[in-house]
BAFI-3210 file (N, C-alpha, C; in Angstrom, 3 decimals, decimal comma, padded with zeros to 6 digits):
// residues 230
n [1|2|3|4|5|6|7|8|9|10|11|12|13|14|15|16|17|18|19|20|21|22|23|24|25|26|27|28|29|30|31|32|33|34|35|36|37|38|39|40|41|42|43|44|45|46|47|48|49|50|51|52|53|54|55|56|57|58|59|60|61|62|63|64|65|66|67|68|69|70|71|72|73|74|75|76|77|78|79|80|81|82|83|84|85|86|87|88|89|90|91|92|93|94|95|96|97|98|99|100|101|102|103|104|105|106|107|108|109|110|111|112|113|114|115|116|117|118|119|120|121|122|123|124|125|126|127|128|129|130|131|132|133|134|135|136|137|138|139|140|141|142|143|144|145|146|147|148|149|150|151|152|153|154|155|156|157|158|159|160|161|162|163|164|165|166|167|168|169|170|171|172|173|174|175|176|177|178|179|180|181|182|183|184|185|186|187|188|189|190|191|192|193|194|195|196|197|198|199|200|201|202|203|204|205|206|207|208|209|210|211|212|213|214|215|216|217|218|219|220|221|222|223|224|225|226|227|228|229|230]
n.u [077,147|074,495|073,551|074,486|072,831|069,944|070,552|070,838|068,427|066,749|067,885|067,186|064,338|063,969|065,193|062,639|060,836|061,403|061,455|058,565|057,750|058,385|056,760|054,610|050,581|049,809|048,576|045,357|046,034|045,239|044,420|042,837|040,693|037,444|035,340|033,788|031,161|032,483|032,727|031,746|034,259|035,937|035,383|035,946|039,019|039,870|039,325|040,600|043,519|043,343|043,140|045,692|047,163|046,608|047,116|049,681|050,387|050,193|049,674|047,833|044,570|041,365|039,329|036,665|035,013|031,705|030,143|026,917|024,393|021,630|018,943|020,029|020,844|020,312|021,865|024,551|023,843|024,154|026,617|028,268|027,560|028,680|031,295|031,840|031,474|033,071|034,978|035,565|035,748|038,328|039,446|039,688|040,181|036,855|037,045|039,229|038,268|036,128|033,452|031,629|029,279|027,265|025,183|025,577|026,568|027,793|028,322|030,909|034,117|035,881|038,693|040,438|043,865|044,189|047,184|048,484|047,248|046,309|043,986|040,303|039,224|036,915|033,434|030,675|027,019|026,417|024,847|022,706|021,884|018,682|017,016|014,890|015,224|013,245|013,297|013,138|010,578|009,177|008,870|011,001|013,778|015,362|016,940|018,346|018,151|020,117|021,104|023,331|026,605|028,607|029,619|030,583|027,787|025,442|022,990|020,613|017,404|017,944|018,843|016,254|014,048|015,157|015,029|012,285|011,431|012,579|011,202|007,895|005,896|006,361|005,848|006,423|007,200|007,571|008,885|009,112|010,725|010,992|011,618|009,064|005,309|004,448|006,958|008,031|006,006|006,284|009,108|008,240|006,574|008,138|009,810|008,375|007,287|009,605|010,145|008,215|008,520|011,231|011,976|009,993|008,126|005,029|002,276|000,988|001,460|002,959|003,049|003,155|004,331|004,519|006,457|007,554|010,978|011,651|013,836|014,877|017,186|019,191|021,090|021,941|020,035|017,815|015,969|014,854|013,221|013,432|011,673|011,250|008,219|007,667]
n.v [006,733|007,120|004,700|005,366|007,540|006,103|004,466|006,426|007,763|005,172|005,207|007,129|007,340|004,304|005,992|007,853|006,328|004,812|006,854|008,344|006,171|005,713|008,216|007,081|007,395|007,016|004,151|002,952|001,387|-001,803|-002,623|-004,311|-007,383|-009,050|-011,754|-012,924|-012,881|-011,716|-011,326|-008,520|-008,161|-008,912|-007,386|-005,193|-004,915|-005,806|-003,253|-001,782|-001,939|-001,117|001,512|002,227|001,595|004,285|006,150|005,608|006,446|009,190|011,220|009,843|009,310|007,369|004,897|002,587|000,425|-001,139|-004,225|-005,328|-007,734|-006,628|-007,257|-006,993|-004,655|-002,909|-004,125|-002,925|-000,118|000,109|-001,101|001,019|003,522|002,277|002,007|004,709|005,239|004,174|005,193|007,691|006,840|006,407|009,068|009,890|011,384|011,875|012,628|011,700|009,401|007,568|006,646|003,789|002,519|-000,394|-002,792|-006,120|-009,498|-011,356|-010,570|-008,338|-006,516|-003,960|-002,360|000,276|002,000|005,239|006,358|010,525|011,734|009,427|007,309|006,686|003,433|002,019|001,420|-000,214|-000,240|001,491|002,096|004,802|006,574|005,407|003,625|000,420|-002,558|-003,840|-006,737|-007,399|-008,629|-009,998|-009,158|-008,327|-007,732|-004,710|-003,454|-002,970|-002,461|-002,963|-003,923|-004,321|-003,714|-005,024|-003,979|-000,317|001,962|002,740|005,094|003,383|004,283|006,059|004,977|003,262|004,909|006,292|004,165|004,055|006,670|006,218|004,768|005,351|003,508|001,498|-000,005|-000,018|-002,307|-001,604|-002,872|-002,883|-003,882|-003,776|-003,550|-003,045|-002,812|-000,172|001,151|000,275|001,615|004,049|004,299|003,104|005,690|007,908|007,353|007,001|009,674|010,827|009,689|011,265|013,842|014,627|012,855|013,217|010,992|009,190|008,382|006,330|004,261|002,853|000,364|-000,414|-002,820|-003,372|-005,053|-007,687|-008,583|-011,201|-013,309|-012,236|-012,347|-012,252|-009,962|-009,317|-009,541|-008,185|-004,330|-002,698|-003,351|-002,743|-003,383|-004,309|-003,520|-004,357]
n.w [-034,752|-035,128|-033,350|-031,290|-030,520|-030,491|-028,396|-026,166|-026,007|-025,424|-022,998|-021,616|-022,090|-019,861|-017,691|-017,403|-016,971|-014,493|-012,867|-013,162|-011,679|-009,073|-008,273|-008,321|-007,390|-003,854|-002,168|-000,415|002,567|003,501|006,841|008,174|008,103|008,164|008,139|009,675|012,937|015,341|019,240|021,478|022,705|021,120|018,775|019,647|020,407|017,809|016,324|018,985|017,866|015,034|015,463|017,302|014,726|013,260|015,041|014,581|012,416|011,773|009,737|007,982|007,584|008,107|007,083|007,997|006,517|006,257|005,890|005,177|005,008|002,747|004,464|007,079|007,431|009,887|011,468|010,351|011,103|013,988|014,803|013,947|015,278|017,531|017,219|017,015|019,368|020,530|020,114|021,357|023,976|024,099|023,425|020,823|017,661|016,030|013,510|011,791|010,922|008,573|008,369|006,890|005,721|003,482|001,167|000,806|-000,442|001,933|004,979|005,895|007,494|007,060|007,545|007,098|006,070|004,791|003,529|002,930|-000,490|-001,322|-002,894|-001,464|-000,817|-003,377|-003,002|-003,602|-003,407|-001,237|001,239|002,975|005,962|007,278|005,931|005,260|004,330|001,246|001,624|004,251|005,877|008,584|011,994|013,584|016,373|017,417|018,270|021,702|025,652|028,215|031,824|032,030|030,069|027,413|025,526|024,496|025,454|023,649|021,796|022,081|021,336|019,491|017,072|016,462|016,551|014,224|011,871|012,193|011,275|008,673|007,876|006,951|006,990|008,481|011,916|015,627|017,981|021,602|024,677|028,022|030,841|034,881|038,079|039,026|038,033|037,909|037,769|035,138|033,855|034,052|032,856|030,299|029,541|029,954|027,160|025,348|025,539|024,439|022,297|020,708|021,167|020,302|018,304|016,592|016,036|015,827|018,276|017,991|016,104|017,460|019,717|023,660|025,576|029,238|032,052|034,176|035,351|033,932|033,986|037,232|038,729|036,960|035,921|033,215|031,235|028,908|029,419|028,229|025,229|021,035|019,230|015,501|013,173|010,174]
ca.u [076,471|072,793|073,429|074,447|071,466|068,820|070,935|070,910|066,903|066,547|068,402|066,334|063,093|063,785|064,948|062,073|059,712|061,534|061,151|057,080|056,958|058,717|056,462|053,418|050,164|049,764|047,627|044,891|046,237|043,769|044,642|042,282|039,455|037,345|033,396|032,765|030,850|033,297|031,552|032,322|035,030|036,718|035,823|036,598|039,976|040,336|039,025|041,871|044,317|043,263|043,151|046,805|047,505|046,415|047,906|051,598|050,503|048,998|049,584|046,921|043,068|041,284|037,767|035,630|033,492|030,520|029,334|026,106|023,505|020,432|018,213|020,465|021,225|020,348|022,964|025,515|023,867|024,529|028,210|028,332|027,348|029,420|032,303|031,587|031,170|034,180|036,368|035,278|035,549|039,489|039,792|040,138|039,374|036,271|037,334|040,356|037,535|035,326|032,352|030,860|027,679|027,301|024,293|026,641|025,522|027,810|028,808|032,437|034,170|037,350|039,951|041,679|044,425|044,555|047,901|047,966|046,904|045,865|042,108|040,029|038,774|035,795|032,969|029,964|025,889|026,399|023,668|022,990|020,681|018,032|015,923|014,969|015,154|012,211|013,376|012,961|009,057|009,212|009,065|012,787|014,240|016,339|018,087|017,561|018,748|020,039|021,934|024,986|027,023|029,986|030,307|030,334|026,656|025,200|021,481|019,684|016,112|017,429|018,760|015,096|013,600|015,577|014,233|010,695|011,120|013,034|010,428|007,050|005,145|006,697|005,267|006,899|007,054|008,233|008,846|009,807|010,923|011,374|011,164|007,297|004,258|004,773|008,107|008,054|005,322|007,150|009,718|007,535|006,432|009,927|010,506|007,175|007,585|010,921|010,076|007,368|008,872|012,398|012,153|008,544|007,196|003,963|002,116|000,011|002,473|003,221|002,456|003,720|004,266|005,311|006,389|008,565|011,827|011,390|014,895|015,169|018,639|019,940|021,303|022,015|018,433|017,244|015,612|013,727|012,928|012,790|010,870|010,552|007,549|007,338]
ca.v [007,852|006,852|004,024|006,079|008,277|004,951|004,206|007,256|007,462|004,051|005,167|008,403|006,489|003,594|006,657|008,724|005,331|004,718|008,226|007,817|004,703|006,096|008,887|006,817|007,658|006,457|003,267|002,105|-000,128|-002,547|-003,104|-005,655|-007,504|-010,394|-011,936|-013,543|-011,968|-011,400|-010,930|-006,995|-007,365|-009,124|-006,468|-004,110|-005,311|-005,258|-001,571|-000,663|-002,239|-000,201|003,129|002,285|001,784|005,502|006,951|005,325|007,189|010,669|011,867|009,741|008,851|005,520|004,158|001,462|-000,231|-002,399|-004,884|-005,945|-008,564|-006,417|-007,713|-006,690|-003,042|-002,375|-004,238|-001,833|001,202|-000,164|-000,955|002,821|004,001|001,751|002,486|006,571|005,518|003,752|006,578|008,915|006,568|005,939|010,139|009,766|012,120|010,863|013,466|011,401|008,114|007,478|004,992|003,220|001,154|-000,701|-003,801|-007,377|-010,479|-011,693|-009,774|-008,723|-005,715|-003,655|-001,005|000,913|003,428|005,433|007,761|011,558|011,808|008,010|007,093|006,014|002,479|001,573|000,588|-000,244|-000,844|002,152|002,665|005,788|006,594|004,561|003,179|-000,228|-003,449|-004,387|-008,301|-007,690|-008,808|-010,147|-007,844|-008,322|-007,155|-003,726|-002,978|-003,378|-001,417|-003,601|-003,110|-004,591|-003,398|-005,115|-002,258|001,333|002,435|003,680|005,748|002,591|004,856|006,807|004,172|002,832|005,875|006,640|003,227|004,402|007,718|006,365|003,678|005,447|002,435|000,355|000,120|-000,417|-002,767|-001,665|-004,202|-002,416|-004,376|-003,455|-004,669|-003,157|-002,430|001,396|001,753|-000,201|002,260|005,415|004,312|003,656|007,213|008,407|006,864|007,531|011,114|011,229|009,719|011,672|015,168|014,336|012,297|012,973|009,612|008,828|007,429|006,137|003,905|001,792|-000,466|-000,808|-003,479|-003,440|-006,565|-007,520|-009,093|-012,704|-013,783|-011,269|-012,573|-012,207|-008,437|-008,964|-009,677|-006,776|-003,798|-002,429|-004,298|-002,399|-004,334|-003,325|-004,274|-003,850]
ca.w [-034,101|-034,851|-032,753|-029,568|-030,203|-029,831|-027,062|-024,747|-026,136|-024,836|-021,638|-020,910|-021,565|-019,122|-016,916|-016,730|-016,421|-013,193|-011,872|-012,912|-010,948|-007,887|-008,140|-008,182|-006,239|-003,330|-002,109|000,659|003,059|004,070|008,022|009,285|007,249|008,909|007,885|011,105|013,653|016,245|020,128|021,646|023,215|020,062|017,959|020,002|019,996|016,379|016,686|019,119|016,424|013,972|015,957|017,059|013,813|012,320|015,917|014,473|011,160|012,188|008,027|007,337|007,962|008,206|006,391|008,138|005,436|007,312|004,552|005,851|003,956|002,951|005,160|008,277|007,843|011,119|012,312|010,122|011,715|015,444|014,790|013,607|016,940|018,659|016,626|017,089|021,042|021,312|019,799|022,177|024,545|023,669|022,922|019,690|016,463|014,749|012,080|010,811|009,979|007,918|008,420|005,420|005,237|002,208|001,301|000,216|000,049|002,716|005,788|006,205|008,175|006,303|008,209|005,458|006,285|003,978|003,320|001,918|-001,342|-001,624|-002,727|-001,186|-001,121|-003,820|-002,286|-004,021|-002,888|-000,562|002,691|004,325|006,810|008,266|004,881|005,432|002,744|001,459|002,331|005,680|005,951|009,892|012,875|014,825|017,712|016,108|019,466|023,026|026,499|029,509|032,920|031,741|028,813|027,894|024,561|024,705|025,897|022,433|021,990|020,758|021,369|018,410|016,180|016,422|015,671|012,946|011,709|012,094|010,727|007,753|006,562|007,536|006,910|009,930|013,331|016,623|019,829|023,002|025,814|029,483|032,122|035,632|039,493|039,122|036,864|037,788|037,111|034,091|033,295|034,238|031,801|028,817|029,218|029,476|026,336|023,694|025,060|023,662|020,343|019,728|021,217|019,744|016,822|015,750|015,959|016,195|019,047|017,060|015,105|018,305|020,821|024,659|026,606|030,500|032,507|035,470|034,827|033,421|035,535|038,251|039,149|035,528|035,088|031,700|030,555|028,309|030,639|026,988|023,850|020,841|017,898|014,270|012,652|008,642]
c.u [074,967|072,266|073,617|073,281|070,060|069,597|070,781|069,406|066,398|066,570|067,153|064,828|063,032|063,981|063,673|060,843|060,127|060,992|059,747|056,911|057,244|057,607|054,557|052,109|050,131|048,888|047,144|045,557|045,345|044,815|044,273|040,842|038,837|035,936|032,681|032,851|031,505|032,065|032,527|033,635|036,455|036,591|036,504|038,051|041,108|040,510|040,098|042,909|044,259|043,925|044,623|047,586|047,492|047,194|049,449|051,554|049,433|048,808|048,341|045,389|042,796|039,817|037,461|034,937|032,781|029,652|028,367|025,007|022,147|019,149|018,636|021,437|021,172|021,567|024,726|025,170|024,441|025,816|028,555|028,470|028,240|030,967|032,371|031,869|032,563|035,424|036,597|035,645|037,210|039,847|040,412|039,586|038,795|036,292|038,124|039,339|036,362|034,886|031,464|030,009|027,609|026,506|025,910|026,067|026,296|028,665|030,461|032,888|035,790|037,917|040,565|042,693|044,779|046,111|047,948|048,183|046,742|044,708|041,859|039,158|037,257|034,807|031,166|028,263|025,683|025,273|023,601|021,906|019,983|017,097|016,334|014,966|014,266|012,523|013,167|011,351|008,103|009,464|010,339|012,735|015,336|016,706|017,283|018,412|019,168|020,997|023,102|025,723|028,509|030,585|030,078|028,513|026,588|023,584|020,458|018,160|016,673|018,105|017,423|014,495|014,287|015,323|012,549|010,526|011,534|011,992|009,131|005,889|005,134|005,982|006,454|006,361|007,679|008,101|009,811|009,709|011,379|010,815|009,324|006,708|004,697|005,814|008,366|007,231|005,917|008,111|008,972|007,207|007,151|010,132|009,329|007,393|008,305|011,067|009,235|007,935|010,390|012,441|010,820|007,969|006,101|003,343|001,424|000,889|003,483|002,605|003,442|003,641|004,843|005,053|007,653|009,701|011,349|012,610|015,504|017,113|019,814|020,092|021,755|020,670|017,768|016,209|014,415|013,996|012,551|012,369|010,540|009,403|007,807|006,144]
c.v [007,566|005,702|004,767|006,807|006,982|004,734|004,926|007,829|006,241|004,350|006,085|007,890|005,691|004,930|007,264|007,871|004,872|005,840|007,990|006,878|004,956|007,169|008,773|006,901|006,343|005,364|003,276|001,123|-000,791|-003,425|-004,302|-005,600|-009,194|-010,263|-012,241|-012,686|-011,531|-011,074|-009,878|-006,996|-008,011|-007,562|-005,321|-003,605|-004,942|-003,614|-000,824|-000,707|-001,234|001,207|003,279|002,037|003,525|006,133|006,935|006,278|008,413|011,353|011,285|009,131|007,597|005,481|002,709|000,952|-001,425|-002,641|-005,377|-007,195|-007,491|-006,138|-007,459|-005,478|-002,267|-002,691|-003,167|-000,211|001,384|-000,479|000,228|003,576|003,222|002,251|003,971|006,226|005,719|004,731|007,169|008,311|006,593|007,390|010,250|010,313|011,558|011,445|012,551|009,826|008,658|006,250|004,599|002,547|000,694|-002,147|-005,054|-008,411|-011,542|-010,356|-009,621|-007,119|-005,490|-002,588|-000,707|002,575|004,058|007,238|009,417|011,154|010,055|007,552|006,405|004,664|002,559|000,991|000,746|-000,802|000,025|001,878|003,721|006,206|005,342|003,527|001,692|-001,111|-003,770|-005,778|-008,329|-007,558|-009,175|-009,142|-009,166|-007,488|-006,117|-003,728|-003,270|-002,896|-003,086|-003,217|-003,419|-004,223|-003,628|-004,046|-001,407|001,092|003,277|003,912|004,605|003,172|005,367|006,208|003,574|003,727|006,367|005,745|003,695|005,415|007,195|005,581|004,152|004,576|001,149|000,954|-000,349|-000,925|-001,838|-002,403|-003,237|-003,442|-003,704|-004,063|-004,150|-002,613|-001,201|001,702|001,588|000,791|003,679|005,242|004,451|004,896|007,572|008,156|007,071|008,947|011,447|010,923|010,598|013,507|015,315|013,793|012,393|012,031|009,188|008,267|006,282|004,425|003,156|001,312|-000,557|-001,916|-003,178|-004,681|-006,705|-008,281|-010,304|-013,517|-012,542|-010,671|-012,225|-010,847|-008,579|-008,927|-007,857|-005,796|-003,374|-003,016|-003,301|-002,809|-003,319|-004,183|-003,856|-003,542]
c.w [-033,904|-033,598|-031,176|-029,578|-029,533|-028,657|-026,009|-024,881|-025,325|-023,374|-020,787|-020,759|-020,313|-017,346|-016,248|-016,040|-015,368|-012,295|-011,813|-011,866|-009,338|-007,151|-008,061|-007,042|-005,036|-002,867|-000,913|000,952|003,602|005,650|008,981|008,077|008,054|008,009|008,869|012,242|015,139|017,946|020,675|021,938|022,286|018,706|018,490|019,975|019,312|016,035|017,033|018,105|015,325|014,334|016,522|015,749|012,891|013,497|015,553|013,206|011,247|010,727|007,738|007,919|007,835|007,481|007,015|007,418|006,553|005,720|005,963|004,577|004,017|003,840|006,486|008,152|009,039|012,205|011,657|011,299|013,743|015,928|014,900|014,883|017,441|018,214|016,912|019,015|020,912|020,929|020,719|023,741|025,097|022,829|021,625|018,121|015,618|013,581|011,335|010,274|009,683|007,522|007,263|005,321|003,501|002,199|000,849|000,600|001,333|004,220|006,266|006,390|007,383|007,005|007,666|006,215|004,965|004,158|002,370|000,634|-002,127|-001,736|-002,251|-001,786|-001,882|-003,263|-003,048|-003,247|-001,639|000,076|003,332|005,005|006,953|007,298|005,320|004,299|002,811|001,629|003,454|005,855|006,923|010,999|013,497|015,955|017,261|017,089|020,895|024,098|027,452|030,169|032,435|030,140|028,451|026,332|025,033|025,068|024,659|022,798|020,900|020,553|019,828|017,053|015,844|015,518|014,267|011,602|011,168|010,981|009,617|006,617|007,327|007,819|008,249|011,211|014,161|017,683|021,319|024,299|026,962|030,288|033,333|036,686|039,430|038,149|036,893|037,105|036,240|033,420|033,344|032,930|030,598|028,771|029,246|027,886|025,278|024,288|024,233|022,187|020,290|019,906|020,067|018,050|015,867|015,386|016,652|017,365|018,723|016,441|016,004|019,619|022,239|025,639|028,382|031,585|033,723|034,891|034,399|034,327|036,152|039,249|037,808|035,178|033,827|030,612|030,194|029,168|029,233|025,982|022,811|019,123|017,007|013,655|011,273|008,355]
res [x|x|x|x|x|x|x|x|x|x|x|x|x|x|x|x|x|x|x|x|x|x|x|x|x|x|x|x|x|x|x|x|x|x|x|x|x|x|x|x|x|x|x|x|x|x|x|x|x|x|x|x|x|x|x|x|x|x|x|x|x|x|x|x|x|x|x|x|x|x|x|x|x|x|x|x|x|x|x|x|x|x|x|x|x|x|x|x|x|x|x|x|x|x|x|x|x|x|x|x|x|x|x|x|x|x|x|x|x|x|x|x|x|x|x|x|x|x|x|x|x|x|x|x|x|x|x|x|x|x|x|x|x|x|x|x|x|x|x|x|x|x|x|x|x|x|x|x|x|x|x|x|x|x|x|x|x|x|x|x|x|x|x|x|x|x|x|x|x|x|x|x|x|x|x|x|x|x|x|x|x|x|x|x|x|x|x|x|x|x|x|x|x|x|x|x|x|x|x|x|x|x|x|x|x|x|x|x|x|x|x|x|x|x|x|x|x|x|x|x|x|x|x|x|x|x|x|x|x|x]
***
């Protein structure tokens, strides 16, 4: 008798540790993960991939993580936007993702679906908003406008500014090109109005250039330049 008791003890244990395990939560799937910098119309690509991927699974949402290196956070915040374009672009609810910035010391791009009640992915060294690293000690080129766009058309004026405003210490370039001095000049005023009415940025706190194209024949050649200084 004692022996059937350990036995159908034995049994009911291994039972209920199956049921637990069946009943286990659920996991992130990690959909697409790359490091190398892909050119637009590769990521983009990947992008639709993904977004047909959460359309085959409408139960559950998706997470973008953008590892960036430190020193090139700006390039996380300009994915962001492009990623937000191209949703919209491809009617698609930017409610069900969720975009992640995060510093790393090498750059690498993650698509997580995640199903109900499944956590989400860990992601450590978080970024949000516009704060810059102090490693970055060279003025760059943070974004730039031109006629041709082979991504979505994102608001690089207010990725800039958001730049400015976030590290008050930085200055800005602006470089206009156009077929003449005027119009090149018409624009720059188009464009410090709007930081300084819009984003509250200084005039003070930058510099303008205006110049005619450099190759006239070349529509892809940047139309505005817009330089961060530290």
């Amino acid at each position: 008798m004692r022996t059937f008791r350990i036995s159908l003890i034995t049994f009911l244990l291994i039972a209920l540790a199956c049921v637990a395990d069946g009943q286990s939560q659920p996991k992130p799937v990690l959909v697409d993960e790359y490091s190398y910098r892909p050119a637009c119309d590769d990521f983009l690509g990947r992008l639709d991939g993904f977004l047909s991927e959460l359309r085959d699974h409408p139960e559950s949402t998706g997470v973008i993580v953008l590892r960036n290196t430190p020193s090139e956070r700006s390039l996380g915040a300009t994915l962001s936007a492009i990623i937000e374009a191209w949703m919209d672009f491809r009617t698609f609810n930017r409610g069900r993702i969720e975009i992640v910035r995060a510093d790393a010391d090498e750059a690498s791009r993650q698509f997580w679906r995640i199903p109900p009640g499944a956590p989400k992915p860990s992601v450590e060294r978080l970024v949000s908003g516009f704060q810059m690293s102090d490693l970055v000690t060279e003025p760059f080129l943070l974004a730039d406008e031109s006629r041709v766009h082979i991504c979505p058309e994102i608001d690089d004026l207010r990725i800039f500014a958001g730049f400015l405003r976030d590290n008050p210490t930085a200055r800005g370039n602006i470089v206009v090109r156009d077929r003449s001095a005027s119009m090149a000049r018409k624009n720059a005023t188009r464009i410090l109005k709007k930081l300084a009415s819009t984003y509250g940025i200084s005039r003070r706190r930058l510099r303008v250039f205006v110049t005619n194209p450099q190759k006239p024949s070349d529509h892809e050649e940047p139309i505005v330049e817009y330089w961060y200084l530290p």
